[in-house]
C-alpha positions as CSV (number, residue, x, y, z in Angstrom):
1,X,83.9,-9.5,5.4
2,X,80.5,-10.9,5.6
3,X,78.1,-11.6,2.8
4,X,74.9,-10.3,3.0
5,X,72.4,-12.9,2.2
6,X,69.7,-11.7,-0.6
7,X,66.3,-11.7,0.4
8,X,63.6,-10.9,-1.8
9,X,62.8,-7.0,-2.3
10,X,60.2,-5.8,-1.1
11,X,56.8,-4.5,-2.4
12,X,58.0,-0.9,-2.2
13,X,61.0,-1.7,-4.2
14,X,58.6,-4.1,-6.9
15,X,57.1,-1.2,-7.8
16,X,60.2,1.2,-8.0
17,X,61.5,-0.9,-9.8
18,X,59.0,-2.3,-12.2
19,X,59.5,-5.9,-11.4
20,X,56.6,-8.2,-10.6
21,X,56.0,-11.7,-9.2
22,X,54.6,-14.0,-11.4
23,X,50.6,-14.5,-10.9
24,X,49.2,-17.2,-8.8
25,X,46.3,-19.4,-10.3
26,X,43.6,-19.2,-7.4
27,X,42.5,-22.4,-5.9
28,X,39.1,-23.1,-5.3
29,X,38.5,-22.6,-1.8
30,X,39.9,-18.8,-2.4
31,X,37.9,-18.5,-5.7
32,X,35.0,-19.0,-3.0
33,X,35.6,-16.7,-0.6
34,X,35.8,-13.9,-3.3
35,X,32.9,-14.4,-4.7
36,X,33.4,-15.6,-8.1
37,X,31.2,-18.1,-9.2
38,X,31.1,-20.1,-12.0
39,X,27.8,-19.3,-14.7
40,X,25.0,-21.0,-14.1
41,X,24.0,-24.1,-16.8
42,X,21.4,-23.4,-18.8
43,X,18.3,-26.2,-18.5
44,X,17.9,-28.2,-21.4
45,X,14.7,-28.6,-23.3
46,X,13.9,-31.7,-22.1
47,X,14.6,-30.9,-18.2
48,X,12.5,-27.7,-18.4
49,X,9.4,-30.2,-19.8
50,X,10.5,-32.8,-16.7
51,X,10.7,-29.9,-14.4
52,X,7.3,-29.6,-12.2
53,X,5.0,-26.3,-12.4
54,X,4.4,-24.2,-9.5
55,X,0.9,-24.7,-8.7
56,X,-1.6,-21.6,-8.2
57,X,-1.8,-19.9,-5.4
58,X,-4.9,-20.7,-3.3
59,X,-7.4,-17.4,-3.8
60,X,-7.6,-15.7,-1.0
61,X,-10.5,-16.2,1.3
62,X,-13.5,-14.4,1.0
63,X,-14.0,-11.8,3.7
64,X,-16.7,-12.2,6.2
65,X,-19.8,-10.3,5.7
66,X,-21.1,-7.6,7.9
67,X,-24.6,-6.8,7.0
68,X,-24.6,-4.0,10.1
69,X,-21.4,-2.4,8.7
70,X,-23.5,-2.4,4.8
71,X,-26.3,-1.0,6.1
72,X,-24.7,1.7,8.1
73,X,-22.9,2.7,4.9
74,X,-25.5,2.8,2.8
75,X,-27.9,5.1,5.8
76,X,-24.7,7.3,6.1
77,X,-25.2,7.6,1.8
78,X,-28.6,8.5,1.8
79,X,-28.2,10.8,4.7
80,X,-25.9,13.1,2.4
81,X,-28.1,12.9,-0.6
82,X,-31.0,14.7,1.7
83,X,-28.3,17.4,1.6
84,X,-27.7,17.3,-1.8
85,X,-24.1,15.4,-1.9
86,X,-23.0,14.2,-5.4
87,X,-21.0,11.5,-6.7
88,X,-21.5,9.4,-3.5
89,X,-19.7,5.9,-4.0
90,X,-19.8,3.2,-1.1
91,X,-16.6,1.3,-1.5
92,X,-16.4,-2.3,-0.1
93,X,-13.1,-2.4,1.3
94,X,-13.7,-5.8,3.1
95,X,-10.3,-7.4,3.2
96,X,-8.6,-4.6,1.8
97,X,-7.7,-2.4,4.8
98,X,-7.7,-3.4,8.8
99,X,-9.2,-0.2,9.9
100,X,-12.9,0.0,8.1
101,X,-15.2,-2.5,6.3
102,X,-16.8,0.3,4.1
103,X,-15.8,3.9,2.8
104,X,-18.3,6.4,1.7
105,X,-17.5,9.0,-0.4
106,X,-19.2,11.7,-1.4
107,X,-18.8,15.5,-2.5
108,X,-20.4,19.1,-1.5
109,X,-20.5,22.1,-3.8
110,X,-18.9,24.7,-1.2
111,X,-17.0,24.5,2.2
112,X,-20.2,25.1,3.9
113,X,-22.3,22.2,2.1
114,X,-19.6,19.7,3.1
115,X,-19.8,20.8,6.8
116,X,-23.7,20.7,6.7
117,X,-23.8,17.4,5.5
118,X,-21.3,15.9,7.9
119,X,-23.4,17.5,10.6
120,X,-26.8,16.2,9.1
121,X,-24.8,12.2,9.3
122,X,-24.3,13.3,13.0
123,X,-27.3,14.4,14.3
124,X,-29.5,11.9,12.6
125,X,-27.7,9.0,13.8
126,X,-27.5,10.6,17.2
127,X,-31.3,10.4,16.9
128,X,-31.9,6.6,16.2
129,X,-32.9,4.1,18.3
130,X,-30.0,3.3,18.5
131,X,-27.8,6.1,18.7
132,X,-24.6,6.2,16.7
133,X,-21.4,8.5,17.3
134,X,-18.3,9.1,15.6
135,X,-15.2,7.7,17.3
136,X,-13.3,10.8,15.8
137,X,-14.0,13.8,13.2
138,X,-11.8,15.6,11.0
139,X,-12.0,18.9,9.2
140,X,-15.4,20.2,9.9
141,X,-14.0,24.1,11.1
142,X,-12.8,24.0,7.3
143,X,-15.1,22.1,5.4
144,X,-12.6,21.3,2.8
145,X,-12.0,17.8,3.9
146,X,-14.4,16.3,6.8
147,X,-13.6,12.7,7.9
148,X,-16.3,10.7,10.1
149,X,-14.9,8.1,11.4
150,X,-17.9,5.0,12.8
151,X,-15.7,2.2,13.5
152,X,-16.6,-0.2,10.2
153,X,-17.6,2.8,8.1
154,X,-15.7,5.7,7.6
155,X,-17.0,8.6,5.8
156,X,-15.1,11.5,3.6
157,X,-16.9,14.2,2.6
158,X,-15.3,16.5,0.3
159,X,-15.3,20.1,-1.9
160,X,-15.2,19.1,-5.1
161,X,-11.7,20.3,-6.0
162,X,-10.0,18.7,-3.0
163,X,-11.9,15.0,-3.5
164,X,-10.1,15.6,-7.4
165,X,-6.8,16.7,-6.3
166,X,-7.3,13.6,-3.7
167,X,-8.5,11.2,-5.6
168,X,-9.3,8.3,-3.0
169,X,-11.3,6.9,-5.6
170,X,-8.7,6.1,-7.9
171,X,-6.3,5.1,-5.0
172,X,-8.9,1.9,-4.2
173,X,-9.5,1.8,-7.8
174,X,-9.8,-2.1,-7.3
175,X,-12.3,-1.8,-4.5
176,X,-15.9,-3.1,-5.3
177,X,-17.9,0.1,-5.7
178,X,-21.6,0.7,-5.1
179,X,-22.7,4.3,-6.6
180,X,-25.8,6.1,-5.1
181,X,-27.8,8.1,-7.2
């Protein structure tokens, strides 16, 4: 009769049975590829005062002035006082945003007011010497919100309650501000 030779059991009979294979340290290069890493030294006092300081940031550089862009703003402003606008803020978002150089803000009393005064902007700089016009508008049907869009100055004209619940004014908080009376 032969003798079967023993072999060791397998991991299915390990664990039926309760035995276990002795632990095996893990070398390095395994230690690596799971991820464990060792804690990183702390810096002594004397290598953080040896250690060199980030230097500042360069400020950014000032954005280029458009005195055309200014001045349209500020026409577009006055245009909406003649029609009785409040609270109308020029923002100088120079540098800010890629789409206009200024933002005028500016509120109506009623849905009607803010669609009178976005139609006063229009005709009257229609009627320059050099006529202006909007490269797109938004909202007047409603008169809630109306957008007018002139390249480097954009224009929102709002109903008091919708400019609060809105509040574009806070969103560029940090934008330069001039406030027209």
């Amino acid at each position: 009769m032969a003798t079967k030779k023993k072999t060791p059991a397998s991991k299915k009979a390990k664990a039926k049975t309760g035995t276990r294979a002795p632990a095996r340290k893990k070398t390095a290069a395994k230690k690596a590829k799971s991820g464990v890493r060792p804690p990183p030294r702390k810096k002594t006092a004397a290598a953080r005062k040896k250690a060199p300081k980030a230097a500042a940031p360069p400020p950014p550089p000032k954005p280029a002035d458009n005195p055309k862009a200014r001045e349209l703003a500020r026409r577009i402003g006055n245009l909406l006082l003649d029609k009785k606008a409040t609270d109308v803020v020029i923002l100088d978002m120079r540098g800010m945003t890629s789409y206009a150089d200024y933002i005028v803000i500016a509120s109506g009393e009623s849905d009607r007011q803010v669609s009178a005064m976005a139609e006063n902007v229009q005709v009257q700089l229609k009627q320059e010497q050099q006529p202006l016009r909007p490269i797109s508008t938004e909202g007047l049907e409603t008169g809630q919100w109306v957008l007018l869009d002139y390249d480097d100055v954009v224009a929102h004209l709002f109903n008091g309650e919708v400019r609060a619940f809105y509040d574009l004014d806070g969103l560029w908080a940090d934008a330069p501000r001039e406030k027209l009376a």
